[in-house]
Each structure stands twice: as structure tokens, then as C-alpha cells.
N, C-alpha and C positions, 0 to 999 in steps of 0.2 A: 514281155512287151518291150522295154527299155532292151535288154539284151540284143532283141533285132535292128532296133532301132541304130545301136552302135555300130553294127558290121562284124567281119571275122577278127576272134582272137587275134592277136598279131606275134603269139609267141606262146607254147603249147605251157599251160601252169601259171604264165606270167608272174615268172620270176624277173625276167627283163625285157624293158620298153626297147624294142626293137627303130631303127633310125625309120622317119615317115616315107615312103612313095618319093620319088622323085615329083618336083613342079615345075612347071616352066616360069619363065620370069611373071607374065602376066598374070600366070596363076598366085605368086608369091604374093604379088601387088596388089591381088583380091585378099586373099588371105589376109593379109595386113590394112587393108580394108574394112573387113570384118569384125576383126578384133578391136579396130579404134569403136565400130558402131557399136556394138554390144557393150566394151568398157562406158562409152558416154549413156548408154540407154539402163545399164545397172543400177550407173548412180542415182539415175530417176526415176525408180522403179518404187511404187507404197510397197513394197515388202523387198526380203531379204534374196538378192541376188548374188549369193557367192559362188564358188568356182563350180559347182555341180551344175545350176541351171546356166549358166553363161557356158560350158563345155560345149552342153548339149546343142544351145541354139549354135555356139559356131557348128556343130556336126550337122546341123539341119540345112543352114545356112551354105557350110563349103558342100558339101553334098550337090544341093541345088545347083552351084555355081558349077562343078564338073570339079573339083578341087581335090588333089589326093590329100589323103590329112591323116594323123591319128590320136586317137583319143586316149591317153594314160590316167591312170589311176595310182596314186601313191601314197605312201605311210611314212612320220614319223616321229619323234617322240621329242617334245616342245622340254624348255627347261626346269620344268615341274614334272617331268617323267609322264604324262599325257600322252595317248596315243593319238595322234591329230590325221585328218585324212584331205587330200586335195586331185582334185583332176584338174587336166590342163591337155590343150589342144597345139599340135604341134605341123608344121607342116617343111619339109627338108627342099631347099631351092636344089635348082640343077647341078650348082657348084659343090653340092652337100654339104651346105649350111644350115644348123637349124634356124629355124624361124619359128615365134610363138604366139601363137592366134591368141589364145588366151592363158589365164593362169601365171604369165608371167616368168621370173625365174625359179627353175625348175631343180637346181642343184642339190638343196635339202633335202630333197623325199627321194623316199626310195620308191622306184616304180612295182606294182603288187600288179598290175593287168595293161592291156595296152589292145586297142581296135584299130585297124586298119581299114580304110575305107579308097579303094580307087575309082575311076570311072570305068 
């Protein structure tokens, strides 16, 4: 169910997060839209909204909007040797910028999957 819900693989194995769809500027403008609503609506959420369910409502969310976006998935291993896992929603402007609806900075983890969604 979840699996449909994300879109196509965006890289056969997902070994790597492949760059998002191009956006146009309006569309970036939503996107970053997005991300501030969801980050303010987390914080006031009675339970626990970390990067999994904040991904998905952006994927719900830019979907709706017409918004190309992709949704990464990644691994890494915290300073206690932990294996830690985080998704984060990404959307690349026209200029091939990234831009990050959610999730934040992305540099630590290593991407394990990645969905690509356009209209």
C-alpha cells in the first residue's frame, strides 16, 4: 500500500538518490510552502511526527499540488555505531538546485531508495 502510494523507484536497487524532476519557480515556491506547514503542524501534533510521517504528508501534499518531488530514504550509523534511518523529500528548481521540502539537511545519510513522482 505505502509502496504505491510513493511512486516509481527513481534508481533500479537504490543504491543512489537520483537528482528530483525539474520545478518551475512557483512550483519550488509551493514546495517550500509545504515544508514550512507540515514542519509548524509536527510540532503540534499529540504524538510523535518525525521524518517518516512528515515525508509522506509532503508526498501527499506536492502530489496534490501538481509538484514534481522525490522521496529518499537513507542509512547511517550515529556515534555509538547505531544504525539510524531518515527520509526526506526533495524537490530540484529549474536552475538544478536542490531544495528540501522536508527532512532537512541531507548530507549524513547515505541514500538506500529514492521515489520519484511527476505530474
Amino acid at each position: 500500500m505505502v509502496r504505491r502510494l510513493l511512486g516509481e523507484p527513481a534508481a533500479p536497487g537504490g543504491s543512489e538518490a537520483p537528482a528530483p524532476p525539474d520545478a518551475s519557480a512557483p512550483q519550488v515556491a509551493r514546495a517550500r510552502a509545504v515544508g514550512r506547514a507540515i514542519g509548524r503542524a509536527a510540532g503540534r501534533t499529540p504524538w510523535t511526527s518525525d521524518c517518516y510521517p512528515q515525508a509522506l504528508t509532503a508526498r501527499i501534499l506536492l502530489r496534490g499540488a501538481r509538484v514534481p518531488h522525490t522521496v529518499v530514504f537513507g542509512l547511517r550509523r550515529d556515534d555509538a555505531g547505531e544504525l539510524r534511518a531518515h527520509a526526506w523529500v526533495t524537490v530540484r528548481s529549474a536552475g538544478g538546485e536542490p531544495v528540501a521540502v522536508t527532512g532537512g539537511s541531507t548530507r549524513a545519510w547515505t541514500p538506500v531508495g529514492a521515489f520519484n513522482w511527476q505530474p
